[in-house]
C-alpha positions in Angstrom: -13.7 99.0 387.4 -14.2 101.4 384.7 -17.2 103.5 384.6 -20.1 102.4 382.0 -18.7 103.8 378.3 -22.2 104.7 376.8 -21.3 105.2 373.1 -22.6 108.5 371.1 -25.3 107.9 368.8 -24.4 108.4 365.3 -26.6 110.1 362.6 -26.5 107.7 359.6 -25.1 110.0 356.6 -27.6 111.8 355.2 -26.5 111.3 351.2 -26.0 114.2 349.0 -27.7 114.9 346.0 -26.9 112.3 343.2 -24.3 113.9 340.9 -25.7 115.1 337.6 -25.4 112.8 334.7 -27.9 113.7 332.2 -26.1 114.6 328.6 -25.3 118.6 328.2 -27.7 120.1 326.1 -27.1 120.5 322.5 -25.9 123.8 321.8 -27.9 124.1 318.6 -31.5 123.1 317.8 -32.3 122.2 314.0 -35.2 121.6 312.5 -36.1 122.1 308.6 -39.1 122.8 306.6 -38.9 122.0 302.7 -36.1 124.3 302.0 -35.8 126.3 304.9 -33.1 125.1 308.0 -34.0 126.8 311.6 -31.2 126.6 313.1 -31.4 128.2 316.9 -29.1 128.7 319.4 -29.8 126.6 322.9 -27.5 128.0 325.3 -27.3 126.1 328.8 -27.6 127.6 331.8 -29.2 131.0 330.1 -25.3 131.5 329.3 -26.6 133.3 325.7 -22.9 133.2 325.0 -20.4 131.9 322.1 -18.7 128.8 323.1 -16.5 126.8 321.5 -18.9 124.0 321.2 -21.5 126.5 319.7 -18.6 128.0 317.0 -18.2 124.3 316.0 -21.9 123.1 316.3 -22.5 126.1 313.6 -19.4 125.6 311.7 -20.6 121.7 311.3 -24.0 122.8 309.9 -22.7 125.3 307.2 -20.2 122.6 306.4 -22.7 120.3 305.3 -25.0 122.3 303.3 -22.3 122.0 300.7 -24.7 118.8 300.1 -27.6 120.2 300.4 -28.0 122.5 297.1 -31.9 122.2 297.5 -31.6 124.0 300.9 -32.2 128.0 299.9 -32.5 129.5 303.4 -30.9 129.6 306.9 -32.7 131.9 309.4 -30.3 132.1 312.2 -32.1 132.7 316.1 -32.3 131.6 319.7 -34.4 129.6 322.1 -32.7 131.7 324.8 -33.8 134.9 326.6 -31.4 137.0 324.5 -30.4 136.5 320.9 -26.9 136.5 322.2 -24.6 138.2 324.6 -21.1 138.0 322.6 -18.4 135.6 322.7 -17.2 133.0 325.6 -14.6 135.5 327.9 -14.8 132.9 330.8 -13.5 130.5 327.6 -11.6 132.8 327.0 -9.5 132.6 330.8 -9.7 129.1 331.1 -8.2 128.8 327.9 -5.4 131.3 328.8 -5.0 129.7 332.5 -4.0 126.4 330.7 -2.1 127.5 328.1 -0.9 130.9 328.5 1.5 131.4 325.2 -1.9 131.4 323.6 -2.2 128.9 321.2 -5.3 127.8 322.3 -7.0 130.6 321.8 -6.0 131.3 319.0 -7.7 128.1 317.6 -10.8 129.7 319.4 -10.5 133.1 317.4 -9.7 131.2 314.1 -13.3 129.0 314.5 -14.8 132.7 314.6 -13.4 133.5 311.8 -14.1 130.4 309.7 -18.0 131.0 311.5 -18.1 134.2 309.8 -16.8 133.4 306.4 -18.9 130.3 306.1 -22.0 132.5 306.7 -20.8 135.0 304.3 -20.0 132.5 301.7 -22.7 129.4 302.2 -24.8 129.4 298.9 -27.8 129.5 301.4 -29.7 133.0 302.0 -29.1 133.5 305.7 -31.7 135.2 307.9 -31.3 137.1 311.6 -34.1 136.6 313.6 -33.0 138.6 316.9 -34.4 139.5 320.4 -33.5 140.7 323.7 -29.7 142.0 323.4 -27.8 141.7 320.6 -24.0 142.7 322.4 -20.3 142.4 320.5 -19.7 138.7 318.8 -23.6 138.3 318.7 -23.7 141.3 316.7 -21.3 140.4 314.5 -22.6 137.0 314.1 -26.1 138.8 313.0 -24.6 141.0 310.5 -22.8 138.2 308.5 -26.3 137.3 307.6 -27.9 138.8 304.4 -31.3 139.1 306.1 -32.1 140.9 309.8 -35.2 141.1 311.4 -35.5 142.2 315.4 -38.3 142.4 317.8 -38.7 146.7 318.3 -37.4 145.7 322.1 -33.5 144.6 321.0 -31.1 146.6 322.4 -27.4 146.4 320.9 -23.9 147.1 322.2 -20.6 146.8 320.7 -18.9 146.5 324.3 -15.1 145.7 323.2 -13.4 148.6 323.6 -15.0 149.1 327.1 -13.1 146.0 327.9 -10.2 146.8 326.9 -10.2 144.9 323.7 -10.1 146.1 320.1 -13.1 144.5 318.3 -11.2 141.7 316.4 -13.7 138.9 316.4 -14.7 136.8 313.3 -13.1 139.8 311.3 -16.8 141.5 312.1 -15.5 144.9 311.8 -15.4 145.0 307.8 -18.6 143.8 307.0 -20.0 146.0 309.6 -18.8 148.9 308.0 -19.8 147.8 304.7 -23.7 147.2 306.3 -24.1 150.5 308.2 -21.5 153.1 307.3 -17.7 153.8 308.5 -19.0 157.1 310.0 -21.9 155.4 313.2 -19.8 152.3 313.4 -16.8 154.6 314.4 -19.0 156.1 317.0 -21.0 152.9 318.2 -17.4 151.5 318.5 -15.7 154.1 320.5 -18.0 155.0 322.5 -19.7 151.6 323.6 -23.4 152.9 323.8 -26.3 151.0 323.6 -28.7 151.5 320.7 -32.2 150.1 320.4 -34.0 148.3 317.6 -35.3 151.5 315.7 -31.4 152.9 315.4 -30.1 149.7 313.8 -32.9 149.6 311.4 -31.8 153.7 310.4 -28.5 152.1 310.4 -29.2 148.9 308.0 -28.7 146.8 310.7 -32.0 145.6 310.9 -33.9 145.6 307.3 -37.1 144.7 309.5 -38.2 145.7 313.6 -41.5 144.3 314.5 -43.3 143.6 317.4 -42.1 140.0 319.1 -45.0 138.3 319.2 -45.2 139.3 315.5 -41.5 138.7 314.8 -42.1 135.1 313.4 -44.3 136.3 310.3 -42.0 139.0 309.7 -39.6 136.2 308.7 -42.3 134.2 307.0 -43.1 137.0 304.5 -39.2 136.7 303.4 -38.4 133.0 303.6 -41.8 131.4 302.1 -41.2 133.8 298.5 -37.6 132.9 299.1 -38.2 129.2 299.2 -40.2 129.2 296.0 -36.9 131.0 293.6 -34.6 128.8 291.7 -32.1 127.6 293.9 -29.5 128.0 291.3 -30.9 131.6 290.4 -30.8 132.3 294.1 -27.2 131.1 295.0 -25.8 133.1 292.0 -27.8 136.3 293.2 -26.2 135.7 296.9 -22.6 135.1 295.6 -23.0 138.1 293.3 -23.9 140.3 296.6 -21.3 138.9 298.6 -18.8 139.5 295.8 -19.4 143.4 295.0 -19.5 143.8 299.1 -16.4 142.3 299.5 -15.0 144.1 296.4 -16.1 147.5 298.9 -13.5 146.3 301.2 -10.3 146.8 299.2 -8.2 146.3 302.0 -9.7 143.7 304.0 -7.5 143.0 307.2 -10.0 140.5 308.5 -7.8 137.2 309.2 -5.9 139.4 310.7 -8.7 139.6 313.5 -7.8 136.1 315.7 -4.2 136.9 316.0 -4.9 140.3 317.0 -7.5 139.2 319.6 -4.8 136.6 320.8 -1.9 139.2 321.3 -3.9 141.5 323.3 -5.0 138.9 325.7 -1.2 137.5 325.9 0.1 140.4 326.5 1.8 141.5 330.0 -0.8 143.6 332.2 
C-alpha cells in the first residue's frame, strides 16, 4: 500500500504590478498668450535631454507658425530641473546598434540641423529662458534664439570634445562664434570647462542673469513691449539681424555638421 501522498501547499501567484499603459508624456508643453507662444520643454523621466521626438515636436511648432503671422514671440524654456542637458547619446547607440552604416543617424543629426535653422529663420522673435545647466546641444539650442535670459545659478558646458566628438550639432558652432567671439568659444571648446551664468552674460551669451524666482519678469519686461510692435515691422527687423549675422559667417560649413557628427560615430574604434 503506498504511504499517504500529502500534497504541498501552493502559494496562489502573487500578480505583478500591472504593466504601464498610460500615454508617454508630451515632449513639449504649449500654451499662448495674445501674441506670445510658451513653448517648454517636458522631458520624461527628468531625462532633460534632446530626443528625437523633442527635435520633431519643435520642428512641428516652428513649421506652423508660417500661419501664424500674428504670432511675434517664442520664448523657448523647460518644465524640467535643468534647461537641458544636450542631445540624446543613448539615441544616439540605439540608433547605431540597429543600423550601424549610419543612416539613421544621420536623419537624427539633419532634424538638428533643420531645429536650428528654423529658429534662426522663423519670423517670430525667439526668447531663452534657461536654468539649471545649460550643457552642449542645449547650448546650442539656446543661442539660436535672439533673446537669452538665465537664472544667476546656470552653469554651462560645451562637453563634446571631452567625449571625443567634434561639436557638430545643429551647425551650433557658427552662430556661436558669431554671439560671443572666435577667441572664448575656442577656449570654452577645447578645454570643456564649466562657466556660470555671470561669464555667459560677459560673453553675450546671456543678454539678461537674474535671480530664478525673478527670472519670469525678466522675460516679461522683453515680450509684453515686444508684443505690442508691428508684426510686420518686427519680422523685417529680425530677418534683417539674422541676415547681416549670417553675412559675418562668410564661410559657413554648417550642413556640413550632421555628416560630420555621423562619420565620427561610424567610424572604427
Amino acid at each position: 500500500m503506498n504511504p499517504l501522498h500529502t500534497p504541498t501547499a501552493v502559494s496562489p501567484t502573487t500578480p505583478g504590478p500591472p504593466p504601464d499603459t498610460s500615454p508617454a508624456p508630451a515632449p513639449l508643453s504649449l500654451t499662448r498668450t495674445g501674441a506670445v507662444l510658451h513653448v517648454r520643454l517636458n522631458p520624461a523621466a527628468q531625462d532633460d535631454v534632446l530626443s528625437t521626438a523633442v527635435l520633431d515636436a519643435l520642428i512641428a511648432v516652428l513649421d506652423g507658425l508660417h500661419d501664424q503671422p500674428d504670432l511675434r514671440i517664442l520664448v523657448l524654456s523647460s518644465l524640467g530641473s535643468d534647461f537641458c542637458l544636450g542631445a540624446d547619446r543613448q539615441e544616439y547607440q540605439e540608433s547605431l546598434a540597429a543600423d550601424p552604416a549610419g543612416n539613421a543617424l544621420l536623419r537624427i543629426a539633419d532634424k538638428a540641423q533643420r531645429l536650428c535653422q528654423a529658429l534662426e529663420n522663423t519670423h517670430a522673435v525667439t526668447i531663452a529662458r534657461l536654468h539649471g545647466k545649460v550643457v552642449g546641444a542645449g547650448l546650442a539650442l539656446a543661442a539660436y534664439c535672439d533673446l537669452r535670459a538665465g537664472a544667476d545659478t546656470c552653469q554651462f558646458r560645451m562637453p563634446e570634445l571631452g567625449l571625443g566628438l567634434a561639436p557638430a550639432w545643429g551647425g551650433a558652432m557658427g552662430r556661436l562664434i558669431t554671439e560671443a567671439g572666435a577667441a572664448r568659444i575656442r577656449e570654452l571648446m577645447l578645454t570643456c570647462e564649466n562657466f556660470d551664468a555671470p561669464t555667459a552674460h560677459r560673453l553675450g551669451l546671456l543678454h539678461k542673469v537674474a535671480p530664478l524666482d525673478t527670472l519670469d519678469h525678466t522675460i516679461t519686461s522683453w515680450t509684453r513691449p515686444l508684443a505690442r510692435r508691428s508684426p510686420q515691422a518686427l519680422a523685417l527687423t529680425k530677418r534683417m539681424l539674422t541676415g547681416y549675422s549670417k553675412a559675418a559667417r562668410v564661410a559657413d560649413p554648417a550642413l556640413l555638421d550632421s555628416h560630420l557628427l555621423t562619420a565620427q560615430l561610424t567610424r572604427p574604434h
